[in-house]
Every structure is written in C-alpha cells, then in structure tokens.
VEXDOTI-552873 format. One record per residue: chain; x, y, z of N, C-alpha, C, O in turn; residue number from 1. Coordinates in steps of 0.05 Angstrom, whole numbers, plus 5000, padded with zeros to 4 digits. Layout:
N
chaine	n.east	n.north	n.up	ca.east	ca.north	ca.up	c.east	c.north	c.up	o.east	o.north	o.up	num
A	X	Y	Z	X	Y	Z	X	Y	Z	X	Y	Z	NUM
...
//
This chain:
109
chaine	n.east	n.north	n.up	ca.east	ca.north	ca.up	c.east	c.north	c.up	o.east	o.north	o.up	num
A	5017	4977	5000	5000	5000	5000	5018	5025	5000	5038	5021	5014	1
A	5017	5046	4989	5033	5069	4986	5022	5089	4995	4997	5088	4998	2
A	5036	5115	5004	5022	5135	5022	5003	5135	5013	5000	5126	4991	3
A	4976	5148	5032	4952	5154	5035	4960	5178	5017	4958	5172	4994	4
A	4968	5201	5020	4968	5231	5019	4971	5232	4978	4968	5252	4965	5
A	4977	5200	4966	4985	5194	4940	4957	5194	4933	4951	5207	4914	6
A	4934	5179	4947	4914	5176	4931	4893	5192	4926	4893	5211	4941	7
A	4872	5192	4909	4855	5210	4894	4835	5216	4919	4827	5197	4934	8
A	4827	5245	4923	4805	5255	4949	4784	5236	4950	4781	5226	4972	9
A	4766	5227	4932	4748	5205	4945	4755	5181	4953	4739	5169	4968	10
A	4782	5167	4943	4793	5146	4961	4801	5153	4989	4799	5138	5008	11
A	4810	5174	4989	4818	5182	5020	4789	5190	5032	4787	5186	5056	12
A	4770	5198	5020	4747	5196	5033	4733	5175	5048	4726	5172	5072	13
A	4731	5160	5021	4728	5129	5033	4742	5121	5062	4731	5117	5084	14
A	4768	5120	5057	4784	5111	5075	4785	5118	5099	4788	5101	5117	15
A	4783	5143	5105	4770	5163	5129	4752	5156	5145	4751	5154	5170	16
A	4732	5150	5124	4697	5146	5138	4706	5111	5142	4699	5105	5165	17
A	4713	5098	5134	4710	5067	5144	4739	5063	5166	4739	5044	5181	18
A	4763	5084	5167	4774	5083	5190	4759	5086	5216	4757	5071	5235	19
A	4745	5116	5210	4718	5118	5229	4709	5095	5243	4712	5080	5262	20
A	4697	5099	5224	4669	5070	5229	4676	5056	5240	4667	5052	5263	21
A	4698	5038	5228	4706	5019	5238	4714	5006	5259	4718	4982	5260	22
A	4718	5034	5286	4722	5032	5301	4693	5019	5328	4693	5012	5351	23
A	4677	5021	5309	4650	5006	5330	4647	4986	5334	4627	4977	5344	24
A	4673	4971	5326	4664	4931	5328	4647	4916	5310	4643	4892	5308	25
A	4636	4942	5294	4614	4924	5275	4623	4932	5249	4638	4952	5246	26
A	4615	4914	5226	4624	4911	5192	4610	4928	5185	4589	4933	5198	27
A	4617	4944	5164	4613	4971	5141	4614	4945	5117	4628	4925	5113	28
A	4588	4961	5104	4581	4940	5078	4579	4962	5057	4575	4986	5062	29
A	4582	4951	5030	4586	4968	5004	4564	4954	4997	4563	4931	5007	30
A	4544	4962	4981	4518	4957	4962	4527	4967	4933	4525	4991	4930	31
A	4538	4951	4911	4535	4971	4883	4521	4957	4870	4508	4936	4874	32
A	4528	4976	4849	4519	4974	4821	4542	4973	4790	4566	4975	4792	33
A	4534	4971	4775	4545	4981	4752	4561	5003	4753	4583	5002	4744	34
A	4550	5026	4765	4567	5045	4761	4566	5061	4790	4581	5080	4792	35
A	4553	5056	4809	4560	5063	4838	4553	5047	4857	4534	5032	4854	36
A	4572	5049	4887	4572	5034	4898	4559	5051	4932	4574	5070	4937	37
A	4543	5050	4947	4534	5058	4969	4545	5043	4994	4545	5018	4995	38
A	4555	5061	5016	4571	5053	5034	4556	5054	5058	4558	5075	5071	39
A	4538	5031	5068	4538	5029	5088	4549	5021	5117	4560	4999	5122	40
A	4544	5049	5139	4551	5047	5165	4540	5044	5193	4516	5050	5198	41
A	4559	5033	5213	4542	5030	5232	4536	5065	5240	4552	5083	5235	42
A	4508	5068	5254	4509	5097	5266	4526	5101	5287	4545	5087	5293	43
A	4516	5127	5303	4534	5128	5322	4523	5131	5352	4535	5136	5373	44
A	4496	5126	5346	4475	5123	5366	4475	5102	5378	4485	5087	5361	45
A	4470	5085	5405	4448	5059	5409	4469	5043	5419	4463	5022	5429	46
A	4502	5053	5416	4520	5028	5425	4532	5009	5399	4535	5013	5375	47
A	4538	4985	5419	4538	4963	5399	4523	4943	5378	4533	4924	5364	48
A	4486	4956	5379	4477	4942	5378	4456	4967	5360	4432	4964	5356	49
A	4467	4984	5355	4458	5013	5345	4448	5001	5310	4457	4981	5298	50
A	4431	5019	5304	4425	5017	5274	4456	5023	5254	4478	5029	5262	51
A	4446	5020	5226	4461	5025	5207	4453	5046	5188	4429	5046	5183	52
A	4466	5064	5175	4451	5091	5159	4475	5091	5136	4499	5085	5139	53
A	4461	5102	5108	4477	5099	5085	4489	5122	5093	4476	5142	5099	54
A	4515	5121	5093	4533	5143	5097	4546	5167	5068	4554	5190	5073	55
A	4546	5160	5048	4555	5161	5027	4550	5147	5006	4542	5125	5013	56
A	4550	5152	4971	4556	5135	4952	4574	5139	4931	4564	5138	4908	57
A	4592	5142	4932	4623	5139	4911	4613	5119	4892	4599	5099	4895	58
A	4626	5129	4870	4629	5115	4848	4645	5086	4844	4666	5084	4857	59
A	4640	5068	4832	4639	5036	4833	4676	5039	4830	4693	5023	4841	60
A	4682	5060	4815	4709	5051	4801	4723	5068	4830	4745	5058	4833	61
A	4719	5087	4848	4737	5090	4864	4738	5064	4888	4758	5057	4900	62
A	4712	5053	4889	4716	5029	4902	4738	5009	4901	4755	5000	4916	63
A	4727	5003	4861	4750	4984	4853	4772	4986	4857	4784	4968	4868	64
A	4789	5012	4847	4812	5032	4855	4827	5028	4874	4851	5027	4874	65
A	4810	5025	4897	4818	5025	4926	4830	4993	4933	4853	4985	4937	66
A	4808	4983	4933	4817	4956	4928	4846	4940	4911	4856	4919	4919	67
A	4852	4952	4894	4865	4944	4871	4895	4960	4881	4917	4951	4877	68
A	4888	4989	4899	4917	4993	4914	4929	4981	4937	4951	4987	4945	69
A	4912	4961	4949	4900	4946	4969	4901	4960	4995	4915	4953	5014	70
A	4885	4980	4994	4875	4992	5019	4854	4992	5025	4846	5012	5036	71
A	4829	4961	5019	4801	4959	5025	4809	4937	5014	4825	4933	4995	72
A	4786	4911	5039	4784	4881	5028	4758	4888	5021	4745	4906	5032	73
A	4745	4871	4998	4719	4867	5003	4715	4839	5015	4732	4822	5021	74
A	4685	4838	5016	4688	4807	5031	4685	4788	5012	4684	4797	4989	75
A	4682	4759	5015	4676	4742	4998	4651	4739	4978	4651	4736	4954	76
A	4626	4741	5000	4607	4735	4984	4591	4755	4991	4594	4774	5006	77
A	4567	4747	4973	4547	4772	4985	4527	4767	5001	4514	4746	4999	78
A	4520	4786	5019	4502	4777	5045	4490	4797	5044	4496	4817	5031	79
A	4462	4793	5064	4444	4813	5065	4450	4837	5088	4457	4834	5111	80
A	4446	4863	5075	4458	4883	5094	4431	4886	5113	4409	4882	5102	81
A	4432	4894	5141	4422	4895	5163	4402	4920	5142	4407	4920	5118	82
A	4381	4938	5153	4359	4945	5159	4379	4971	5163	4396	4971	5180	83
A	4374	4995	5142	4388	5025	5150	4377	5049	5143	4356	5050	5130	84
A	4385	5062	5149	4359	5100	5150	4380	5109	5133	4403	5100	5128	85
A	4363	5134	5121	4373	5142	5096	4348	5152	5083	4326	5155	5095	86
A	4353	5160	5046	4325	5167	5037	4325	5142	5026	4342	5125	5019	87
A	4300	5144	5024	4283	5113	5025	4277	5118	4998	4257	5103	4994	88
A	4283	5130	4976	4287	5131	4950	4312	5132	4936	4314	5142	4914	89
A	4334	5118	4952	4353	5110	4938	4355	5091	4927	4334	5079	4934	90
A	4366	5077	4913	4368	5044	4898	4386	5032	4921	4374	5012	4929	91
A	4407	5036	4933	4413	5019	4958	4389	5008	4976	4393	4987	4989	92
A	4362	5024	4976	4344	5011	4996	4331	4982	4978	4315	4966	4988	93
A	4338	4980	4957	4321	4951	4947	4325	4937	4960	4349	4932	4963	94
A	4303	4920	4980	4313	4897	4995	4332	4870	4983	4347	4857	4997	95
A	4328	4866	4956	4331	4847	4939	4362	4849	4930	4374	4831	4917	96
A	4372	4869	4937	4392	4880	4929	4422	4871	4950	4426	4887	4969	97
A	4440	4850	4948	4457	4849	4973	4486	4856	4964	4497	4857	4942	98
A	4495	4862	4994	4517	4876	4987	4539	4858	5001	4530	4837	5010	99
A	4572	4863	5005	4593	4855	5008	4600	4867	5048	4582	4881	5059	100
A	4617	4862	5059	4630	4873	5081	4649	4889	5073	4654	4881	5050	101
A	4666	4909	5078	4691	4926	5063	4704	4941	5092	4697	4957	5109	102
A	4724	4926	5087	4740	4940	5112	4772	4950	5103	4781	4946	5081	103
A	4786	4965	5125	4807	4969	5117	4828	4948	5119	4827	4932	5137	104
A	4852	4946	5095	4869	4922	5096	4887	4919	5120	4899	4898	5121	105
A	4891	4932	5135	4911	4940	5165	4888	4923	5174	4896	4901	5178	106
A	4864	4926	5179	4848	4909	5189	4833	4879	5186	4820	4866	5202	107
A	4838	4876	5169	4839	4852	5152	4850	4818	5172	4872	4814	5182	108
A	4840	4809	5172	4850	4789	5197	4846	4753	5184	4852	4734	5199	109
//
C-alpha cells in the first residue's frame, strides 16, 4: 500500500469514513451497482447494537481503485445488509439488492 496523501480525494474519503466507522466493532458493507457503489455504516447512536445509515455513495470505480491499491478488502460473498435510514428513494434501499462487508486492509485478519 503506498502513502495515503498519493491517493485521489474520494479514496481518502472512503478511507477516512470506514477508518471511522470501523472503530465500532461492527462491519461497514458496500451495496453497488454498475456504476456506483453505496457505503453502508454503523450509526453512532444505540451502542453496539445501534442501527446502520447509508453514509455516502462513491462511484463503483473508486471502490474498485481502492481495492486494487489494496487499501480495502471486500468480503467474499454477498450477504444481506442489516435494515438502514437514509432516503428511502435510493436504489441501495432495494431489499433484493445484497451487498459485500469492506473493511480496511491493516484490518483485515
């Protein structure tokens, strides 16, 4: 992985918000598409046991990007993301729709 300060502002965005997050004990899941990918997080309400809210949606290819500099795993397969607030007219809310786990590679275990 090569400095952070090298890569493009929405990868360091990314990277920011799921350093964040990540610190709650609970998995941050990516939902995409074809051409974008929605980042869900745990909130910051309720504890350990707190809801989840779409935090952002970056484009599919800074995802890929990230990945490919290997500073984000995705997970293996796809699973259903927990129940999250947000506008309820986004395409991330399709229930039918499942997404991946994405964490940082320092974290990676």
């Amino acid at each position: 992985m090569t400095k952070k300060s090298t890569y493009r502002p929405a990868i360091r965005k990314l990277l920011a918000d799921l350093e964040y997050r990540s610190t709650f004990g609970r998995p941050c899941y990516i939902k995409r598409t074809t051409r974008h990918a929605a980042l869900i997080v745990p909130e910051l309400r309720a504890g350990a046991d707190g809801p989840y809210a779409h935090l952002k949606t970056f484009d599919r290819a800074t995802v890929h990007e990230a990945v490919a500099l290997g500073a984000v795993v995705l997970g293996p397969d796809l699973v259903d993301v927990p129940a999250f607030s947000g506008n309820r007219n986004h395409w991330a809310f399709d229930g039918g729709h499942q997404g991946r786990t994405i964490q940082l590679r320092e974290n990676a275990s």
